[in-house]
C-alpha positions as CSV (number, residue, x, y, z in Angstrom):
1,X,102.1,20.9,109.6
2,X,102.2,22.5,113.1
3,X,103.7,25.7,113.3
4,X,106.1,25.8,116.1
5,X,105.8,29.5,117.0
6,X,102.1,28.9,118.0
7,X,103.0,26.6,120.3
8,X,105.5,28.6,122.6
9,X,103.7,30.4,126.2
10,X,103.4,33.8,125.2
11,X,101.3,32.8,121.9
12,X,99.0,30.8,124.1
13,X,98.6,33.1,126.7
14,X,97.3,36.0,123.7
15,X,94.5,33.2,122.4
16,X,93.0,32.8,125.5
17,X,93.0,36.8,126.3
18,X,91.4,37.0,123.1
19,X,88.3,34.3,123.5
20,X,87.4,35.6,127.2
21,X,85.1,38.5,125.5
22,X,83.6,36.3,123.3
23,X,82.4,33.8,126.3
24,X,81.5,36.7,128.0
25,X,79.1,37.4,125.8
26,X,77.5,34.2,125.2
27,X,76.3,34.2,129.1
28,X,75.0,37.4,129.1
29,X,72.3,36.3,126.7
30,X,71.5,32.9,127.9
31,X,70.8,35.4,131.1
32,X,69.1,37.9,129.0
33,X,66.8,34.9,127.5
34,X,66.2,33.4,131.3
35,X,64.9,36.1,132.8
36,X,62.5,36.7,129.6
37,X,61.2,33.7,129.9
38,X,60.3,33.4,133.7
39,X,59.0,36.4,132.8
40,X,56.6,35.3,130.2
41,X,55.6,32.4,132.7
42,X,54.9,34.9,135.7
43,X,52.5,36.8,132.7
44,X,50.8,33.7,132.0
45,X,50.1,32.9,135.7
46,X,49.0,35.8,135.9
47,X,45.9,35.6,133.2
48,X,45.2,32.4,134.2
49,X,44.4,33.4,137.7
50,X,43.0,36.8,136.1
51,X,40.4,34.1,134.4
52,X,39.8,32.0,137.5
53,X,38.8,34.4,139.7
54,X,36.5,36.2,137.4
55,X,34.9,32.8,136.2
56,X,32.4,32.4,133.4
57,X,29.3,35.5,133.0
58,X,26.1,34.1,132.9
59,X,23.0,35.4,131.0
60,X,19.5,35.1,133.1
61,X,15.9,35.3,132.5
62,X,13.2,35.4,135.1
63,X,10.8,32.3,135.2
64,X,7.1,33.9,134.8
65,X,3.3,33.4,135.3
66,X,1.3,33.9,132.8
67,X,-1.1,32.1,129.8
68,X,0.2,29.9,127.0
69,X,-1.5,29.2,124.1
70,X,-0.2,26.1,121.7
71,X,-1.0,26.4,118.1
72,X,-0.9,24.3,114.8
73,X,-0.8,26.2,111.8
74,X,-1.9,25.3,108.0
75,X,-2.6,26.7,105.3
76,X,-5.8,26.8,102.4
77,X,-7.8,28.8,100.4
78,X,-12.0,30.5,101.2
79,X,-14.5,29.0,99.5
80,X,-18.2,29.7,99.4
81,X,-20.1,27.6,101.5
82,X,-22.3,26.4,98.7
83,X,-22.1,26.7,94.7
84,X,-24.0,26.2,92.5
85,X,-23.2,25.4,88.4
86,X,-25.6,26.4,86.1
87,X,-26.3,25.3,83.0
88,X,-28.5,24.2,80.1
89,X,-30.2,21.1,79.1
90,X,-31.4,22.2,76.1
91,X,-29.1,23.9,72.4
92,X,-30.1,27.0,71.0
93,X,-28.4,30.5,70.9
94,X,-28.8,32.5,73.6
95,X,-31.4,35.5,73.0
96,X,-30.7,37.4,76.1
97,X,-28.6,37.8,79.8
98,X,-29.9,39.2,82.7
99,X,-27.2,38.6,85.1
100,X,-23.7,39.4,85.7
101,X,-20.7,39.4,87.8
102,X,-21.1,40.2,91.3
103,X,-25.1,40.7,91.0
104,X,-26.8,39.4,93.7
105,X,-30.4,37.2,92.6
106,X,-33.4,36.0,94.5
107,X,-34.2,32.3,93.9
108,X,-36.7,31.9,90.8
109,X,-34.7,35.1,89.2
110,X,-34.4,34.4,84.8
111,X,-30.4,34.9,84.5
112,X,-30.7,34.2,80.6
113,X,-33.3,33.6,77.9
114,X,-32.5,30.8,74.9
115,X,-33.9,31.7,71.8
116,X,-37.3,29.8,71.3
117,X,-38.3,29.8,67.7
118,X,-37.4,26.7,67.1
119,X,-39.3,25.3,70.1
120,X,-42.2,27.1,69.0
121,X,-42.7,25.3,66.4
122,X,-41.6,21.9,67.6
123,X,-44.7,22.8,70.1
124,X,-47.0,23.5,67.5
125,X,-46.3,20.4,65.4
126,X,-46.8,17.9,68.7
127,X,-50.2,19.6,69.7
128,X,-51.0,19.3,65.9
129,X,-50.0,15.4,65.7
130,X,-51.9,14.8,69.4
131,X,-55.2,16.3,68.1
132,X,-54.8,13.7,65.0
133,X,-54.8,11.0,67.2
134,X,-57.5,12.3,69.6
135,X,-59.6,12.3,66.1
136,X,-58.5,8.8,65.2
137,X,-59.2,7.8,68.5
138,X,-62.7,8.7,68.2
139,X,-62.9,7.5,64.8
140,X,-61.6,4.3,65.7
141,X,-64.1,4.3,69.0
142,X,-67.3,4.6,67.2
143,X,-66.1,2.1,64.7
144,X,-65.9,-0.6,67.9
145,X,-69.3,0.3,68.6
146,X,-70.7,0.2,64.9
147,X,-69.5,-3.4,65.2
148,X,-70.5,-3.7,68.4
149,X,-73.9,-3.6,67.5
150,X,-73.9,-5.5,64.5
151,X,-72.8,-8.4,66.1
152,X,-75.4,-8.3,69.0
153,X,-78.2,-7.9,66.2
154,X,-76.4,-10.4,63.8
155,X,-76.7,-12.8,67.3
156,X,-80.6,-11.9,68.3
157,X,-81.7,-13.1,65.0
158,X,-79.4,-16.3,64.9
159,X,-81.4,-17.0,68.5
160,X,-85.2,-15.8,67.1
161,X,-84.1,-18.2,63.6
162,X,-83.0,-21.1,65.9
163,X,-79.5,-20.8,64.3
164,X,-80.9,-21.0,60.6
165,X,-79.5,-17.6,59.6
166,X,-77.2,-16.0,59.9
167,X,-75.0,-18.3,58.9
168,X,-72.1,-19.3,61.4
169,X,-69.1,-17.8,59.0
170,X,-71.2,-14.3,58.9
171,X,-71.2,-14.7,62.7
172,X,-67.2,-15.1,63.0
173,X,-66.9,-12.3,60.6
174,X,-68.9,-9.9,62.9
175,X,-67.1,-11.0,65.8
176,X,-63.6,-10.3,63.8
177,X,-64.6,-7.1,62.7
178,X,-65.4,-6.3,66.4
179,X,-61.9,-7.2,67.4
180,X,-60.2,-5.5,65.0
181,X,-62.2,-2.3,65.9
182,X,-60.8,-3.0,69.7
183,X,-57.3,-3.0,68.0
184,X,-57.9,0.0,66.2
185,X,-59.0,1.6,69.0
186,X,-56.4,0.6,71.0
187,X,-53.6,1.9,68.8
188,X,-55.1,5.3,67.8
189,X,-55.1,6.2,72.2
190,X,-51.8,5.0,72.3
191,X,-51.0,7.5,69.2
192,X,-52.8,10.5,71.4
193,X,-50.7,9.3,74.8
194,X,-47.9,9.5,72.9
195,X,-48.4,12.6,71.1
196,X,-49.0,14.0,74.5
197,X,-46.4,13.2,75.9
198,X,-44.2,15.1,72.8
199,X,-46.2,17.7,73.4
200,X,-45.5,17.9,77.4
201,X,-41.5,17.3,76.4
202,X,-41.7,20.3,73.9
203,X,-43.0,22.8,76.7
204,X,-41.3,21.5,79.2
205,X,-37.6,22.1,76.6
206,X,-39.8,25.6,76.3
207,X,-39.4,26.5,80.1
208,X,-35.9,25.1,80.2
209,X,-34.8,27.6,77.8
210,X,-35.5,30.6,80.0
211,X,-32.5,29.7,83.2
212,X,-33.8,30.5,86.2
213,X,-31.6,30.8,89.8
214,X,-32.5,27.6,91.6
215,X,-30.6,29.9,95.0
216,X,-30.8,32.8,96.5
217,X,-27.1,34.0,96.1
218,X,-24.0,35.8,94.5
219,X,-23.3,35.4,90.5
220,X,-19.3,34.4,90.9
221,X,-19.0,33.4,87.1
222,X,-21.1,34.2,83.9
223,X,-19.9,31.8,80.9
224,X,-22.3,33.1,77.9
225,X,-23.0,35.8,76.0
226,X,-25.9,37.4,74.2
227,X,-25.8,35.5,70.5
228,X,-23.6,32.6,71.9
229,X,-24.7,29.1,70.9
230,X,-24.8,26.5,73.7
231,X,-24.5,22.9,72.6
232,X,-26.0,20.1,75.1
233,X,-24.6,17.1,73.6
234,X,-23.0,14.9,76.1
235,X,-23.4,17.4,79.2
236,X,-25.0,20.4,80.3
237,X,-22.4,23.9,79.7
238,X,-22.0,25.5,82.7
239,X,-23.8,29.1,82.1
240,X,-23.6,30.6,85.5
241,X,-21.8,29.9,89.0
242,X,-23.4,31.2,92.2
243,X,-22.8,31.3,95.7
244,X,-24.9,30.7,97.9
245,X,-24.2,33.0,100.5
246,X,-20.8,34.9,100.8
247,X,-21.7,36.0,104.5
248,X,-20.7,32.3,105.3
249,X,-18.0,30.8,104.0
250,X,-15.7,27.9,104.8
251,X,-11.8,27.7,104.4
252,X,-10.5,24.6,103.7
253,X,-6.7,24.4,105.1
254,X,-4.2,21.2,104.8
255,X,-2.8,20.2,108.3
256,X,0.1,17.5,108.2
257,X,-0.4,14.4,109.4
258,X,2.3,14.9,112.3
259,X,-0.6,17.7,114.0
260,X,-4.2,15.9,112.5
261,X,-4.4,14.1,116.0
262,X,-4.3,17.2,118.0
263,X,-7.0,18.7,115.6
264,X,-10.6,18.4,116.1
265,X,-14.1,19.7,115.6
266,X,-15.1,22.9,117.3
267,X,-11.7,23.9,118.1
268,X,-11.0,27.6,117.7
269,X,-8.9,29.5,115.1
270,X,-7.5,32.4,113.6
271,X,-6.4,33.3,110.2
272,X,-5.3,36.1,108.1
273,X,-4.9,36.9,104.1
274,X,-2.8,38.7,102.0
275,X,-5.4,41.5,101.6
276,X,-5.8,42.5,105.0
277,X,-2.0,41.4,106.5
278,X,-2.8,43.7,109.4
279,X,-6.7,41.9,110.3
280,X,-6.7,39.0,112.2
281,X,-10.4,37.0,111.2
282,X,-11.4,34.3,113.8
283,X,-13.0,31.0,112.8
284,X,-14.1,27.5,114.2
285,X,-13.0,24.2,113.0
286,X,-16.3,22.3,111.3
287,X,-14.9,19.0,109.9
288,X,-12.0,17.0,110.3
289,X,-11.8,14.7,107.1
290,X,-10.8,11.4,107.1
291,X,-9.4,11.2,103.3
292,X,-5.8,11.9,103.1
293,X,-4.4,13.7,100.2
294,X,-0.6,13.5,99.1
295,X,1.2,16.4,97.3
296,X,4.8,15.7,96.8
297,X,4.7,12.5,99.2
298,X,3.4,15.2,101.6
299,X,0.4,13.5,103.3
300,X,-2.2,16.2,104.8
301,X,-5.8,16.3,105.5
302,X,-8.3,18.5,104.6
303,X,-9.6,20.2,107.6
304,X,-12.8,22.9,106.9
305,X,-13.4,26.2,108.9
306,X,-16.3,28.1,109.1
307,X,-16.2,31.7,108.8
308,X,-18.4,34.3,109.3
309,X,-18.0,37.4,106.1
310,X,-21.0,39.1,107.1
311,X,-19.1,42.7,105.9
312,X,-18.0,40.5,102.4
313,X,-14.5,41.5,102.9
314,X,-13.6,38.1,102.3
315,X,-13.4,36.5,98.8
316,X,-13.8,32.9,97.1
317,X,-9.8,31.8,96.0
318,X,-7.7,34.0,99.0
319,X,-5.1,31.8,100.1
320,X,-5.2,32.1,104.1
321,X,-2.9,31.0,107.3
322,X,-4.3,29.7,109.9
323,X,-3.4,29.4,113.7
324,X,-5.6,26.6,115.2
325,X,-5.8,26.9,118.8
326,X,-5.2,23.0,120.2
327,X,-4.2,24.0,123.6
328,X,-4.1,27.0,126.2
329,X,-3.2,27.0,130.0
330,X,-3.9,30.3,132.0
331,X,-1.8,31.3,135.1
332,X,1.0,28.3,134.4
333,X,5.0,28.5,135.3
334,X,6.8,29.5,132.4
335,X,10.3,29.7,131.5
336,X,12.2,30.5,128.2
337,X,13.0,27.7,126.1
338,X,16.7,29.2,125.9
339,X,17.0,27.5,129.9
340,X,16.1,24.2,128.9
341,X,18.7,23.6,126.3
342,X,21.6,25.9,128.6
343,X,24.4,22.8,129.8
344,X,26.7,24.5,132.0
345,X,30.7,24.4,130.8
346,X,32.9,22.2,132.1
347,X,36.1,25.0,133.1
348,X,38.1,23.0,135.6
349,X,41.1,21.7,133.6
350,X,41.1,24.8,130.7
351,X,41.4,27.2,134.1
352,X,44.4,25.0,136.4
353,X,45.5,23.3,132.9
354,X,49.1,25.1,133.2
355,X,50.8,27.2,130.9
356,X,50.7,25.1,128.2
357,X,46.5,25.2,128.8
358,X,46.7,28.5,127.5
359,X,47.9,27.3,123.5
360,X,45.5,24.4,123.5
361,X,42.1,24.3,122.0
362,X,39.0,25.1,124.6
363,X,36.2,22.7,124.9
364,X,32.7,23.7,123.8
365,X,31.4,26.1,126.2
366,X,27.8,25.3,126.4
367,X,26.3,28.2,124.7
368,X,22.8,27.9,123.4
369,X,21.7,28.6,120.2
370,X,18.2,30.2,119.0
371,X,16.2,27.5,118.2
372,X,13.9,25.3,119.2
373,X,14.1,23.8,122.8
374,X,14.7,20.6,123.5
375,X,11.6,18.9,125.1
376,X,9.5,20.6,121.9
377,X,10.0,19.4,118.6
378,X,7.6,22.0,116.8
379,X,5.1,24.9,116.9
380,X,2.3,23.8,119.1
381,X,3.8,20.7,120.5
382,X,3.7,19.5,124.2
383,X,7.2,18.3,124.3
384,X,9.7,15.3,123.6
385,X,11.1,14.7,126.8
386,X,8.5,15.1,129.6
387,X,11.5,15.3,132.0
388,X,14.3,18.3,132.0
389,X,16.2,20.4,134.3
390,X,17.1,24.3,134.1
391,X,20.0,25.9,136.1
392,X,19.8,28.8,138.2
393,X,23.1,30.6,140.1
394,X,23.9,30.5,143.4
395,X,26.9,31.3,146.0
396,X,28.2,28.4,145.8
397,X,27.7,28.2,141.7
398,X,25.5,26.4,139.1
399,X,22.3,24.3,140.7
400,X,19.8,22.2,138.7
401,X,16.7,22.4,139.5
402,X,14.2,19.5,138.1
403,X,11.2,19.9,136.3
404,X,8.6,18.3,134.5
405,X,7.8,20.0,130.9
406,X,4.2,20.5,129.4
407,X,3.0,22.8,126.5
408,X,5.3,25.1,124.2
409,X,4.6,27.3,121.9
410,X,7.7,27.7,120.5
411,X,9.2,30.5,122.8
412,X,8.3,29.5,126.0
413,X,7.4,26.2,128.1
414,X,5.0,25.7,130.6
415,X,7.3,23.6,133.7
416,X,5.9,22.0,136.8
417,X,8.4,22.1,139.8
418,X,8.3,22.1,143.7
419,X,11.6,24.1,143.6
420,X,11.2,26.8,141.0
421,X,9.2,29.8,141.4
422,X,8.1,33.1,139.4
423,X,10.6,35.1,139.4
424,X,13.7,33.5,140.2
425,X,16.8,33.8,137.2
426,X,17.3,30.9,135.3
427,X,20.5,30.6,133.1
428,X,19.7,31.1,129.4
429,X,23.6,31.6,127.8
430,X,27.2,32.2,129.3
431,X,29.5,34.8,128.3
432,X,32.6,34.7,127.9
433,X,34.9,36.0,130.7
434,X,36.6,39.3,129.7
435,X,40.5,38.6,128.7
């Protein structure tokens, strides 16, 4: 229910005194809030044309004469150039050693002696059993003449008699008797051949037990011992290993099948070892084999380098990397790979984008990684893309200049252009301009 003493003048006119202050108010901070934010607006102008006039800061490098070299590298391990396994082709214990590790032999040199008693007497008995035959022999030869010659006087006196005597079955007889001396004869040489020949394989088993060096080389491995028994069953033991000559040795490295075709015989290289990290050995590429080996559905192929060890520095078994030297240009234009993968940024609307430009996300702004470039898709490779372009600055801002890309080694590519020159700045990276 209204109360009627609200409603008379002078009650009305004490409201509205009352609510002028509070109105009052309320302008004075929508004011207060204006000029804040025209303020904040002026601010932002102000950066943005703060950014537009200083403009992205771009990173240079000089293009450059010089050499460049493209490698392919592989690893393997040194091996002797020739070894030799030997062993035994006869049993016995072994009396005596006369080589060891690391000893260097002449060809002809005994390395170990087989104990030869045994032999011995195997000797003995074969020349005994070939001079029994010899004797047979003889016995058997003057027998054949014994009938011989009774059958050729047995045969004069059947022709003086006319054929009356001897009678024609003592006539056979002699003439079987003759043929069974011929038999006899027969089998008591072929008794002294084969005695012989026992005799020849018992002193030939004698100079097989004393193991000579068929080389002139290195002793790599000795397998035996004085007293040790050597058994030559199925297949000769393997007694000794030798090299032939350490001051030339071969490494055998495994180059992938993505570089084989850029590989080939007489090619220089370079390789070093775990022993020596600091020494740098050179050698030159002998053999490019055909056969394809696969480790872990890796294909590779064996490629051989020969290497001079004349100071024997190098070892059998040292694993070794090895540069191989494919390709190398002297006095070529060169520019860091860094220019051919720089794209310049696009800054047009993130610099007159607004206020709001300010709160939204920036584009990408072409920076280039480390890595490899773009026309070059690994160590030693002549590039992807035969055509590129690099950027260098000018007054007026970023030109492209053209060029045609060659060999890279991974750091730098050789470029062909009629518009770039040694020495002039191409643009590797952009900085960011300073807020």
């Amino acid at each position: 229910m209204t109360d009627p003493q609200a409603a008379k003048p002078g009650n009305i006119r004490a409201l509205l005194a009352q609510a002028q202050p509070r109105s009052g108010r309320r302008r004075l901070v929508w004011m207060v809030a204006g000029v804040l934010l025209l303020a904040g607006v002026l601010a932002t102008t102000l950066v943005i044309r703060s950014r537009g006039d200083k403009g992205p800061r771009y990173v240079t490098a000089a293009a450059s004469a010089g050499d460049i070299t493209v490698t392919v590298s592989a690893t393997g391990n040194l091996q002797p150039t020739n070894t030799v396994d030997i062993g035994s082709e006869i049993s016995g214990t072994i009396a005596k050693t006369f080589a060891d590790y690391n000893d260097k032999v002449k060809k002809g040199q005994v390395l170990a002696q087989i104990d030869t008693t045994k032999l011995a007497l195997t000797i003995e008995r074969a020349r005994a059993t070939l001079e029994a035959n010899q004797a047979k022999a003889a016995q058997a030869r003057a027998t054949l003449e014994e009938s011989r010659l009774s059958l050729a006087r047995l045969e004069e006196v059947s022709r003086i008699s006319g054929g009356k005597v001897p009678s024609a079955t003592e006539l056979d007889a002699a003439r079987a008797k003759l043929d069974r001396a011929r038999a006899d004869l027969a089998t008591a040489e072929a008794a002294g051949r084969e005695s012989a020949g026992a005799l020849k394989a018992g002193e030939t088993d004698l100079g097989k037990a004393t193991i000579r060096s068929p080389i002139d080389g290195v002793v790599l491995k000795r397998s035996v011992e004085r007293g040790q028994t050597v058994a030559a069953s199925l297949q000769a033991p393997v007694m000794f290993s030798l090299a032939e000559d350490l001051a030339e040795m071969e490494l055998v490295v495994a180059v992938s099948e993505a570089d084989v075709g850029q590989v080939g015989e007489g090619m220089k290289a370079s390789f070093t070892v775990d022993a020596y990290p600091d020494k740098v050995f050179p050698a030159t590429i002998r053999q490019v084999r055909y056969g394809a080996t696969n480790v872990d559905n890796v294909v590779s192929y064996q490629t051989v380098l020969q290497v001079k060890n004349e100071d024997l520095s190098l070892r059998p078994g040292m694993t070794a990397t090895a540069d191989i030297k494919v390709a190398e240009h002297k006095g070529v234009l060169l520019v860091p790979n860094a220019a051919l993968r720089f794209k310049p940024a696009e800054r047009a609307k993130k610099e007159s984008g607004g206020v709001l430009s300010v709160f939204m996300p920036r584009p990408p702004s072409g920076r280039s990684g480390p890595g490899r470039p773009e026309q070059s898709g690994r160590k030693g490779e002549g590039g992807g893309k035969n055509r590129a372009k690099v950027w260098i600055k000018t007054a007026e801002g970023l030109k492209p200049i053209p060029v045609k890309t060659l060999l890279s080694d991974g750091r730098n590519t050789e470029v062909e252009s009629e518009q770039l020159k040694p020495g002039d700045e191409v643009v590797v990276d952009v900085e960011e301009a300073a807020k």
